[in-house]
TORMINU-626363 format. One record per residue (C-alpha): residue number from 1; residue in three letters; z, x, y. Coordinates in steps of 0.02 Angstrom, whole numbers, plus 32768, in hexadecimal, padded with zeros to 4 digits. Each point is the difference from the previous one (the first is absolute). Example, Ala and Ser with C-alpha at 12.3 -4.5 7.8 and 13.67 -1.06 7.14 Angstrom:
REM TORMINU-626363
(1; "Ala"; (8186; 8267; 7F1F)) (2; "Ser"; (7FDF; 8045; 80AC)) 
REM end
This chain:
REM TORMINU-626363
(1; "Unk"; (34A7; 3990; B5A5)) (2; "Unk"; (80A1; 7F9E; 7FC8)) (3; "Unk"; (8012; 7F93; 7F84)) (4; "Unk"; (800B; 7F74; 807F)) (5; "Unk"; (7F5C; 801E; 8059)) (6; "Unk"; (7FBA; 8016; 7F5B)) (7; "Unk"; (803D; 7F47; 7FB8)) (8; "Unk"; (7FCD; 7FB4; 80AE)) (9; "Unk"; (7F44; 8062; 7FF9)) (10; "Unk"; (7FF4; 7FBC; 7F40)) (11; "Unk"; (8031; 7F4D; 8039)) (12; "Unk"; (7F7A; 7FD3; 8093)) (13; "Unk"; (7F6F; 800B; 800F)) (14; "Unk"; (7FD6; 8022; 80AF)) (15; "Unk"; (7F38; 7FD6; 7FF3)) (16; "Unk"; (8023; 7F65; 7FC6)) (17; "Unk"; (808F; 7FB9; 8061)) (18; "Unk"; (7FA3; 803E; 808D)) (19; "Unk"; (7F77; 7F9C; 7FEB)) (20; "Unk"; (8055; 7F70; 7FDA)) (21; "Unk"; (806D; 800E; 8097)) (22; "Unk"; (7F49; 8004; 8061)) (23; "Unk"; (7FC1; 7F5D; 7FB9)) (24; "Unk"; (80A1; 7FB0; 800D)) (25; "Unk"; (800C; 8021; 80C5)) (26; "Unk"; (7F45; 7FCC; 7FF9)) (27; "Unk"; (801C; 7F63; 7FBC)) (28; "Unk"; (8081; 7FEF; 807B)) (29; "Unk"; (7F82; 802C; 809D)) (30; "Unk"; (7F7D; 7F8B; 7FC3)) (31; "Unk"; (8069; 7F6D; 7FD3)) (32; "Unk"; (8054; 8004; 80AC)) (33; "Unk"; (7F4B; 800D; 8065)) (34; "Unk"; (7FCA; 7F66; 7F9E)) (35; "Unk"; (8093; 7FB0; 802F)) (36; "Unk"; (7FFA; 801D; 80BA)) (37; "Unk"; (7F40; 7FED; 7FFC)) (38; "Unk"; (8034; 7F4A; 7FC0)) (39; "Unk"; (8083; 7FEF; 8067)) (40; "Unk"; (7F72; 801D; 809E)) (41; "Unk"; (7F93; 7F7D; 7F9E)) (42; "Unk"; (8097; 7F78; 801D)) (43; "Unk"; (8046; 8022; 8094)) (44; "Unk"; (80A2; 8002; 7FE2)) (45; "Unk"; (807C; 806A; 7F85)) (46; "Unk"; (8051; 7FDC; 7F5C)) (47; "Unk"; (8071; 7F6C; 8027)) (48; "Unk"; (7FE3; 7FF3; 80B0)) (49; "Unk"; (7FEC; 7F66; 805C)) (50; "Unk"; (7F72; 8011; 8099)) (51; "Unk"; (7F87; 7F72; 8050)) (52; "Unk"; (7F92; 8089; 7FE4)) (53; "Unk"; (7FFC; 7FFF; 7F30)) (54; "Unk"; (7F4D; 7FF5; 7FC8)) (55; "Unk"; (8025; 7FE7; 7F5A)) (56; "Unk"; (808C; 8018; 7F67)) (57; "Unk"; (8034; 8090; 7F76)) (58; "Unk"; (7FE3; 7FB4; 7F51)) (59; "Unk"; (8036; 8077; 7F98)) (60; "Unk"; (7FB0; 80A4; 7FC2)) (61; "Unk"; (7F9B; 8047; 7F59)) (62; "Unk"; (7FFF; 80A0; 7F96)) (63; "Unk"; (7F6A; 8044; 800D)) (64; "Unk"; (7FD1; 80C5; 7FCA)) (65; "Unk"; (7FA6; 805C; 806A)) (66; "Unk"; (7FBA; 80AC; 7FCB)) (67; "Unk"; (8016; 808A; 80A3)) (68; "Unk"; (8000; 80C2; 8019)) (69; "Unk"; (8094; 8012; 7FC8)) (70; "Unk"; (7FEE; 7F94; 7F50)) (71; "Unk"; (8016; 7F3F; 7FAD)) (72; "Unk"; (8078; 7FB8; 8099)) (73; "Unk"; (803B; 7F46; 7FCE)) (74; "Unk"; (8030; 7FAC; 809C)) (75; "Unk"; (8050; 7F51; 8025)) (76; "Unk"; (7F76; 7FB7; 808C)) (77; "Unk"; (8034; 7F90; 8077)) (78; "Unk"; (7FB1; 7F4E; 8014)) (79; "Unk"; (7FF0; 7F7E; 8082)) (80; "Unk"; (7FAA; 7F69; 8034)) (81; "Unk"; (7FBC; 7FFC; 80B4)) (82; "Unk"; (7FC8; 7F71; 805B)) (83; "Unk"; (7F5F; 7FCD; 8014)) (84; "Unk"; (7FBB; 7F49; 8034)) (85; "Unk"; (8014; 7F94; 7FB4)) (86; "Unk"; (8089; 8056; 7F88)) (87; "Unk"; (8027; 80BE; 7FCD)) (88; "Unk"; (7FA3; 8086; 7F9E)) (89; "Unk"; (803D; 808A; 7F85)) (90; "Unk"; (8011; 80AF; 8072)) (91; "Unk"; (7F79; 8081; 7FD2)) (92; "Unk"; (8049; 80A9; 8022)) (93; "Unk"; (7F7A; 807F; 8057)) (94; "Unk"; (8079; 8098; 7FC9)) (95; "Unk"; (7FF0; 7FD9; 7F51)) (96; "Unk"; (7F7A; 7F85; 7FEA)) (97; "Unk"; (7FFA; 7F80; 7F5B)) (98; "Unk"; (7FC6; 8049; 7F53)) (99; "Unk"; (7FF6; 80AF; 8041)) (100; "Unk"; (8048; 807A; 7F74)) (101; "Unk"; (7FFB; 8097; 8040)) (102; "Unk"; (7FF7; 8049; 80B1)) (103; "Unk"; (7F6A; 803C; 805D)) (104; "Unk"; (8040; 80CA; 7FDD)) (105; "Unk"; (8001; 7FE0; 7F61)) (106; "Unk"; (7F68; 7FB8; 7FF2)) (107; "Unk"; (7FAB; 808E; 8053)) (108; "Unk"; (806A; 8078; 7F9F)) (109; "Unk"; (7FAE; 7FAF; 7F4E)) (110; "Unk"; (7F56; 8013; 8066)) (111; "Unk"; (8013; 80BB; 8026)) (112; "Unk"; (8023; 8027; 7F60)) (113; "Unk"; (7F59; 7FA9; 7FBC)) (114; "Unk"; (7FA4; 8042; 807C)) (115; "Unk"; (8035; 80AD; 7FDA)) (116; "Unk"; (7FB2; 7FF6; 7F63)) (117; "Unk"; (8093; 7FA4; 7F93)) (118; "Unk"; (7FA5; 7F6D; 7F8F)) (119; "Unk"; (8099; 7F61; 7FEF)) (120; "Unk"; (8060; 8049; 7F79)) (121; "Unk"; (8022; 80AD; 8041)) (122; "Unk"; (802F; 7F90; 80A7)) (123; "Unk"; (807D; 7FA2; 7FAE)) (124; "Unk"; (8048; 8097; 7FA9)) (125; "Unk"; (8016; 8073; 8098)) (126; "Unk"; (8050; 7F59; 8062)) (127; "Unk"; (8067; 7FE2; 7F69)) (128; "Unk"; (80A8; 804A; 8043)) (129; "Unk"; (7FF2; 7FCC; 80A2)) (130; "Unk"; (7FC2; 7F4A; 7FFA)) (131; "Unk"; (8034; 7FDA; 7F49)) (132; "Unk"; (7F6C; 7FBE; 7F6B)) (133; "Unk"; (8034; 7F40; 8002)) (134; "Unk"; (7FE1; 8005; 80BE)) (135; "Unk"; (7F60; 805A; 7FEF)) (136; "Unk"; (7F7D; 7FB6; 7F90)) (137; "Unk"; (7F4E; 8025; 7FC6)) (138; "Unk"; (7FCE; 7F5E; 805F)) (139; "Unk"; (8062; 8032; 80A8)) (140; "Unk"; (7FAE; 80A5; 7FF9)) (141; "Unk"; (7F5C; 7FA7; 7FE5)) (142; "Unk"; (800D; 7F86; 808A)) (143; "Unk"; (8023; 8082; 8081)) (144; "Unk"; (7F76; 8060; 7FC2)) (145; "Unk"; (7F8C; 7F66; 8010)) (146; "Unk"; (8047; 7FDA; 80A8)) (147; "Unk"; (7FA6; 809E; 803D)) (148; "Unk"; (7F59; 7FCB; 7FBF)) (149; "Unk"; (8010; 7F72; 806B)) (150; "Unk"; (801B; 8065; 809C)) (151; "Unk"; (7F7E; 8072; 7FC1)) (152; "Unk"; (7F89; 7F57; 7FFF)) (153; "Unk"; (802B; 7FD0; 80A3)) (154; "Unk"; (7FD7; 80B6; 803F)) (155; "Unk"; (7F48; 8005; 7FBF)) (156; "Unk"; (7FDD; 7F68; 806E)) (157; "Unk"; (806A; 800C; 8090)) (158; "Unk"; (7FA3; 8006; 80B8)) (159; "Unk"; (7FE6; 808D; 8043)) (160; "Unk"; (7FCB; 7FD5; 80AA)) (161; "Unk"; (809D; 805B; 8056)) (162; "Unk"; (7FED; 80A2; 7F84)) (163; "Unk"; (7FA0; 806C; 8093)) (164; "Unk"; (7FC9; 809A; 7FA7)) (165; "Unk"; (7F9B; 807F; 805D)) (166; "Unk"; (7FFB; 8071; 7F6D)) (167; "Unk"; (7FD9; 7FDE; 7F45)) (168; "Unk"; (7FF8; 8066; 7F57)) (169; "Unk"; (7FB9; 7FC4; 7F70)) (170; "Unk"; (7FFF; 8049; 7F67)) (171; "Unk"; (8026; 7FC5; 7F2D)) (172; "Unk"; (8065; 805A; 7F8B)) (173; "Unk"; (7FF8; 7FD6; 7F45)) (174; "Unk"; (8074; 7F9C; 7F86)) (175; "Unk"; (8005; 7FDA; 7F4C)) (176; "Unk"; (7FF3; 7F3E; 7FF2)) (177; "Unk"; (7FE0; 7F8A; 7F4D)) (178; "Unk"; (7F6F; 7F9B; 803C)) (179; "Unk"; (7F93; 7FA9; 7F6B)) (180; "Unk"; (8080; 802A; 7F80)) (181; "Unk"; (7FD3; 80C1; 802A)) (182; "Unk"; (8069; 807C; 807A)) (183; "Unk"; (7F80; 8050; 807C)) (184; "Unk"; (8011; 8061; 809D)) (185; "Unk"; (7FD1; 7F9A; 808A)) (186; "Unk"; (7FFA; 8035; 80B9)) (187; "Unk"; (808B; 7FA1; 8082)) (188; "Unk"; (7FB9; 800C; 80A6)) (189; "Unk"; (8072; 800E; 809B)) (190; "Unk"; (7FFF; 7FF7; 80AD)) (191; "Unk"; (8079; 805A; 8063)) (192; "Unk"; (801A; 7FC6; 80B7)) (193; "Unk"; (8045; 8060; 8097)) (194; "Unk"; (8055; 7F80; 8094)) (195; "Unk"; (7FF0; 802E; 80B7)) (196; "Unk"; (80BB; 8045; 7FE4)) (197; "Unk"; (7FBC; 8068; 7F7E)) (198; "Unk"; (8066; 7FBF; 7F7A)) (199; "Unk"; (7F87; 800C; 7F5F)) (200; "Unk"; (7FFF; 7F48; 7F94)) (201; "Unk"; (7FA9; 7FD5; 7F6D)) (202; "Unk"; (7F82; 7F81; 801C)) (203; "Unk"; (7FA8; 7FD5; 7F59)) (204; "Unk"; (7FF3; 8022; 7F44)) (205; "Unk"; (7F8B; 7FBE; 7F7E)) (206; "Unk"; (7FC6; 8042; 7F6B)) (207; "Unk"; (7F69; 7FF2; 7FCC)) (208; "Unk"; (7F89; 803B; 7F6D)) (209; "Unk"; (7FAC; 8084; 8071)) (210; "Unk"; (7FEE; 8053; 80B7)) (211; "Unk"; (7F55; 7FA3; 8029)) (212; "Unk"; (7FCD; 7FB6; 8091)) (213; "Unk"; (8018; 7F4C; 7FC3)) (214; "Unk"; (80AD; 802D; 7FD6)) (215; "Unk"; (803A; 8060; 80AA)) (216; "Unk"; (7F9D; 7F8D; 8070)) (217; "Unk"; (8054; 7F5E; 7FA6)) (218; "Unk"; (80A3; 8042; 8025)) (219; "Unk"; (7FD5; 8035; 80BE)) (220; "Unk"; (7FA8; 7F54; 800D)) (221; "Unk"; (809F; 7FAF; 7FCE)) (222; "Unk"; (805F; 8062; 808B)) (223; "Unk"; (7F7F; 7FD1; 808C)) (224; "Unk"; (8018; 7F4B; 7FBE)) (225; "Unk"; (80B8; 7FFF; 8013)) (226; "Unk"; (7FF3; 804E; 80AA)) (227; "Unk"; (8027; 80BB; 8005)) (228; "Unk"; (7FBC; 8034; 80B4)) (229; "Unk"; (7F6A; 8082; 800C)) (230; "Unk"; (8053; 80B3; 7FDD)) (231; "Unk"; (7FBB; 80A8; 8054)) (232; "Unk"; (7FFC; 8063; 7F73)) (233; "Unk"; (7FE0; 8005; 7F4C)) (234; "Unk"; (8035; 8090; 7F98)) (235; "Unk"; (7FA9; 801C; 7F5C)) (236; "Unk"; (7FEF; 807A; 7F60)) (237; "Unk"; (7F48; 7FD1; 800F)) (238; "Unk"; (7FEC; 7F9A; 7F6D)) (239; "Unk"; (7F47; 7FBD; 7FF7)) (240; "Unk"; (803D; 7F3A; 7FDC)) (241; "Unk"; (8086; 8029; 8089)) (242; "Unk"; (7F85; 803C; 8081)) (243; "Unk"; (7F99; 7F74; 8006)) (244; "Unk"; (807D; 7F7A; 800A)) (245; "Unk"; (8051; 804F; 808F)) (246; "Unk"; (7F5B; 7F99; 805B)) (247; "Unk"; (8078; 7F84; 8009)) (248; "Unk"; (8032; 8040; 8094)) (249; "Unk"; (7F64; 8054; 8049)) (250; "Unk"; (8055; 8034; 80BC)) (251; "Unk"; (8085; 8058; 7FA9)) (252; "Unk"; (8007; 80C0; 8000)) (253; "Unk"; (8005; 804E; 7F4C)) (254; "Unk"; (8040; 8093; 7FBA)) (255; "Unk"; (7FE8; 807A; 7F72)) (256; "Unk"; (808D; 8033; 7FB3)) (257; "Unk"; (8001; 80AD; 8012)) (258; "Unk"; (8070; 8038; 7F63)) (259; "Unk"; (7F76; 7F9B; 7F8B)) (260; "Unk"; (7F7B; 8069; 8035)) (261; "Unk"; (8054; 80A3; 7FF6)) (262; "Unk"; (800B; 7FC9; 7F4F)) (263; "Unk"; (7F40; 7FDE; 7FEC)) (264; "Unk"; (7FEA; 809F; 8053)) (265; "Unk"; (805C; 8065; 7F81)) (266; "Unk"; (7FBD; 7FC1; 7F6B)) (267; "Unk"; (7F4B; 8019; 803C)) (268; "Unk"; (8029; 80B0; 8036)) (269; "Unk"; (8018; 8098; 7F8D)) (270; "Unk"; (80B1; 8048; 7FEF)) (271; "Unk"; (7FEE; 80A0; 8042)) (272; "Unk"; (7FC5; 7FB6; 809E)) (273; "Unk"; (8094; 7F81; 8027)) (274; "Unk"; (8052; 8065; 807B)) (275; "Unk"; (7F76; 8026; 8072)) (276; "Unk"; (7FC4; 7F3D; 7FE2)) (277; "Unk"; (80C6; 7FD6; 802B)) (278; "Unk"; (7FEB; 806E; 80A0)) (279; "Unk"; (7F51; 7FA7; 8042)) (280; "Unk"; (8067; 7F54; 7FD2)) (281; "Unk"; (807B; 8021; 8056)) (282; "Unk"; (7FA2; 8037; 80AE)) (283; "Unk"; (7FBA; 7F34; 7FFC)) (284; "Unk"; (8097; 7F9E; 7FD8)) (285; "Unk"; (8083; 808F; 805B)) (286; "Unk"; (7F97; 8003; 8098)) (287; "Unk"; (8046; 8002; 80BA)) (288; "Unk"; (7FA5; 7F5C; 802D)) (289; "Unk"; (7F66; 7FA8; 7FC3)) (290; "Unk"; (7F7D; 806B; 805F)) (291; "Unk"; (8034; 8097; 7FB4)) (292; "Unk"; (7FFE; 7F94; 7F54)) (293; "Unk"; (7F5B; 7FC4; 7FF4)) (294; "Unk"; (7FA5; 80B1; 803B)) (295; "Unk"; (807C; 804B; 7F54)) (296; "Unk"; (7FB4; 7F6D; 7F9B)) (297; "Unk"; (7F52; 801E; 802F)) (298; "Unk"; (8026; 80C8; 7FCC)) (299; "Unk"; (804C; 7FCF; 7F69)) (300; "Unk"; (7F6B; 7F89; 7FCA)) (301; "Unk"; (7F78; 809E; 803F)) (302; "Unk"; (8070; 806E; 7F99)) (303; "Unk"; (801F; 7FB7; 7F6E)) (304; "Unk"; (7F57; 7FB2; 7FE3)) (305; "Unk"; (7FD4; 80AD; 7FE1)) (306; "Unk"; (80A6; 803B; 7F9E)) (307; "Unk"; (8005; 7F6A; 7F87)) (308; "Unk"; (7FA2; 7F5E; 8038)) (309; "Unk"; (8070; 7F9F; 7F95)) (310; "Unk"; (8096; 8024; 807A)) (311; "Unk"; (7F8F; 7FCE; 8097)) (312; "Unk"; (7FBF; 7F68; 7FB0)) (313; "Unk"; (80A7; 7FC9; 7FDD)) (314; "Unk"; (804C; 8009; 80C6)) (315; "Unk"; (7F56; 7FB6; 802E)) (316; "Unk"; (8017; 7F65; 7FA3)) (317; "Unk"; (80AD; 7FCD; 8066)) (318; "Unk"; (7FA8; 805D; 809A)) (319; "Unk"; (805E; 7FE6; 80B3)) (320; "Unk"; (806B; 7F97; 7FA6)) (321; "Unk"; (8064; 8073; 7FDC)) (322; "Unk"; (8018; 803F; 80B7)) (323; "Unk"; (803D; 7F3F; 8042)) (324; "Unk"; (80BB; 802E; 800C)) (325; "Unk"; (7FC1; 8077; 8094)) (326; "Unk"; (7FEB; 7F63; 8063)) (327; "Unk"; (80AE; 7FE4; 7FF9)) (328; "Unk"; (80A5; 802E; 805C)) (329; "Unk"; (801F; 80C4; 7FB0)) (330; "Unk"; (80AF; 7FCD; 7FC5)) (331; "Unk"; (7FA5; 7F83; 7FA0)) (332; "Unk"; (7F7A; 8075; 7FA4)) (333; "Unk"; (8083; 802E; 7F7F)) (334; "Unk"; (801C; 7F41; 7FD1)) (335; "Unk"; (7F4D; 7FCC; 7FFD)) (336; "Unk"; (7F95; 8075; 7FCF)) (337; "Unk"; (8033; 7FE6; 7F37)) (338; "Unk"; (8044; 7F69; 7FA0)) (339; "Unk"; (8093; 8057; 7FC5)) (340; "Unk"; (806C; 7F75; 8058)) (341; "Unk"; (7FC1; 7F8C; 7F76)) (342; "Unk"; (7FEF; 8094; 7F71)) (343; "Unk"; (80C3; 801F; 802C)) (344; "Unk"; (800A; 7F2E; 7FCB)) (345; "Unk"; (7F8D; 801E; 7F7B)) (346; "Unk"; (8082; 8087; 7FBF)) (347; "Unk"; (8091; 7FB4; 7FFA)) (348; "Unk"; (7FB6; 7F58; 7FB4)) (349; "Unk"; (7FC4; 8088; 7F6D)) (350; "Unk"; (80B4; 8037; 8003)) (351; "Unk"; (8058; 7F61; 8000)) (352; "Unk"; (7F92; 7FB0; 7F74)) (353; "Unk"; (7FD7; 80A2; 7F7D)) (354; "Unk"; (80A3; 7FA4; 7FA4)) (355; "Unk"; (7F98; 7F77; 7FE4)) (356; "Unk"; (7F7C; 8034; 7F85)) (357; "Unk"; (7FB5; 7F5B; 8032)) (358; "Unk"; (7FFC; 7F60; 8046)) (359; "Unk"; (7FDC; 7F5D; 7FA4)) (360; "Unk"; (7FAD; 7FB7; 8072)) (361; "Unk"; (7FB5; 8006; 80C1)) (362; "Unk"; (8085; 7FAE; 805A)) (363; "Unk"; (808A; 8062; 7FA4)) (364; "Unk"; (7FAE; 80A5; 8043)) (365; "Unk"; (7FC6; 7FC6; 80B1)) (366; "Unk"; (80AE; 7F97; 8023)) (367; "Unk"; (8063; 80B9; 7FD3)) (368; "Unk"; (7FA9; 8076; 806B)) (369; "Unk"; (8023; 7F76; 809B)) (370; "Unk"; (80AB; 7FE6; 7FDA)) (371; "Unk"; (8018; 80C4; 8006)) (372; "Unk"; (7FC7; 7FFB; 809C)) (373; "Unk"; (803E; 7F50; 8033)) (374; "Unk"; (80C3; 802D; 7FCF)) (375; "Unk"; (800D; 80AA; 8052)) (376; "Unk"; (7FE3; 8066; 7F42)) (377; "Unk"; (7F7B; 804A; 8060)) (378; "Unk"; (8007; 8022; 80B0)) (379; "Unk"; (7F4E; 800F; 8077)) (380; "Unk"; (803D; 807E; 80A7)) (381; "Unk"; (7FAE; 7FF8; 80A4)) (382; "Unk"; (7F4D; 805A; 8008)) (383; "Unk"; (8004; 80B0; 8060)) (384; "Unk"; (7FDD; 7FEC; 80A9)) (385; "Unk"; (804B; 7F54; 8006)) (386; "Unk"; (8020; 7FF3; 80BB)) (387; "Unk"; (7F38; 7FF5; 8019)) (388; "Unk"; (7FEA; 7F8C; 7F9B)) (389; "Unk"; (8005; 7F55; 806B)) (390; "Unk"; (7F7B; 8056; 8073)) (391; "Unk"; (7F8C; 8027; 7F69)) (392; "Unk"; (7F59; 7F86; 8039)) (393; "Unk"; (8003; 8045; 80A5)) (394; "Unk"; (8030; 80B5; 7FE1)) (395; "Unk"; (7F60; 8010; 7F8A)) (396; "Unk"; (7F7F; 7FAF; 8066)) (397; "Unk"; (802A; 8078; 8083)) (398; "Unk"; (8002; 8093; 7F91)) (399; "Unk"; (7F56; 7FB3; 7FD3)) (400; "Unk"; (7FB8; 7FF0; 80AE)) 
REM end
């Protein structure tokens, strides 16, 4: 390297003046699309003279604005545009009054909290970019706060156009501070599936247990805000659970199958697991629900014999278990467990585990939505998706 290259290398900084040649064609971008957009607004260009003016320039402000690519301070445009009776300051829709920051941003700061980042660590890693005097404890705070509103909204919105054939329901546990203690209290979710087989979440509330009162309050509420009848309910066969799914008495319920493999394992020896896994797996594995049922009835014969503890255990969820048979065969895979939710459940363990825990309800219950709400998390389509929209009709046939 000469001695030239060398003094020029030593002398810029290429980082730096490369940013700054980005915000400075930025600034440039922005100020002229306000300009034109007020332009539009009068009807008529800087200076020009047109029967057609709606209204007159007056001058412009300095206003900073905080954007992907930093601080930007920009000179806005005003105007005055007639109204009746007299005119009426211009209100830009492309940068609208008192708004700091732009929407990206805002859902940039968002991300970051919901990742797991409390408001300090949010202002640190945003520090370069978007500069500390432009990003405050309170503007973190607000935008945070904004998303408990949406969050409010959610719980009560109406639900009369959500048309969910299929739900699972099932709770996971969080650490919460309620009466000055931190306890683990259960969050119980429903987990929709749309006649396009898009999965969305449809509820959360945490409560102090998984009993009836608690399940059928929240299913109650659903009915009340309209969520049409659904076809099938999928369960982990939770005694509170079971008998609030009354609440909707013509709907088709079934056992999740992955919960009582568990039972079945714990109330069968260990040396006997793999020959219990094989008689398992000739019930839920089956090549239709005929051949399903006459395996269940060997497996109860069998077992009562083996260890009665094993066929106690598949007696209690009984044909439950076998409902997903009544269903399209692409669909068996889907609906015979509630692993759609579990795979929710996970990742709300995942996302949260950084938070030791949560001060209060709303803190908890207003994170796990907006992971789902602002694309953190992402719910697929069910398998066997296409059959779906046919669900109601597909069953009752399967039935008949």
């Amino acid at each position: 390297m000469s001695k030239a290259t060398t003094s020029l290398a030593e002398t810029v900084d290429f980082p730096r003046d490369l940013i700054g040649l980005i915000r400075s064609r930025a600034r440039e971008v922005i100020e002229r699309v306000l300009d034109e957009e007020l332009e539009a607004a009068l009807g008529a260009g800087r200076h020009e003279r047109s029967e057609q003016r709606l209204g007159y320039r007056n001058g412009s402000r300095r206003r900073t604005v905080t954007t992907e690519c930093g601080p930007l301070e920009l000179s806005v445009p005003r105007g005055r545009v007639f109204g009746d009776g007299g005119t009426e300051e211009f209100s830009s829709k492309v940068l609208p009054r008192y708004q700091r920051r732009t929407k990206r941003v805002d859902e940039a700061i968002l991300s970051a909290y919901l990742a797991g980042a409390n408001t300090r660590r949010v202002r640190k890693a945003l520090e370069p970019l978007l500069g500390s005097q432009h990003l405050s404890k309170s503007a973190v705070s607000q935008i945070v706060g904004r998303l408990k509103g949406i969050f409010a909204a959610w719980r009560e919105r109406d639900l009369s156009e959500e048309a969910c054939p299929v739900l699972f329901l099932d709770a996971l546990y969080l650490k919460v501070r309620l009466v000055r203690r931190v306890v683990s209290v259960p969050v119980l979710a429903v987990l929709g599936v749309r006649d396009d087989g898009q999965k969305v979440l449809l509820a959360l509330e945490l409560a102090t247990s998984e009993s009836t009162a608690s399940w059928r309050r929240l299913l109650d509420g659903m009915i009340r805000r309209g969520l049409p009848q659904p076809s099938l309910l999928v369960s982990d066969g939770h005694a509170g659970l079971t008998r609030a799914l009354e609440a909707w008495p013509e709907a088709k319920v079934q056992r999740c199958t992955q919960h009582k493999w568990r039972n079945l394992v714990e109330a069968c020896p260990r040396h006997a697991h793999r020959e219990l896994k094989r008689d398992w797996d000739r019930i839920v594995r089956a090549k239709d629900g005929i051949t399903a049922r006459k395996a269940y009835e060997k497996f109860v014969t069998k077992w009562s014999t083996l260890c009665p503890a094993v066929a106690r255990s598949i007696e209690e969820a009984g044909l439950r278990l076998l409902t997903f048979y009544e269903f399209p065969r692409a669909m068996w895979k889907g609906l015979r467990s509630t692993n759609s939710l579990e795979n929710l459940n996970r990742e709300f363990r995942r996302r949260t585990k950084t938070q030791g825990s949560f001060s209060t309800e709303e803190a908890a219950l207003t994170l796990l939505y907006g992971l789902v709400a602002f694309g953190q998390i992402r719910l697929r389509r069910i398998t066997g998706y296409k059959h779906v929209k046919n669900l109601a009709a597909t069953a009752s046939a399967a039935a008949a």
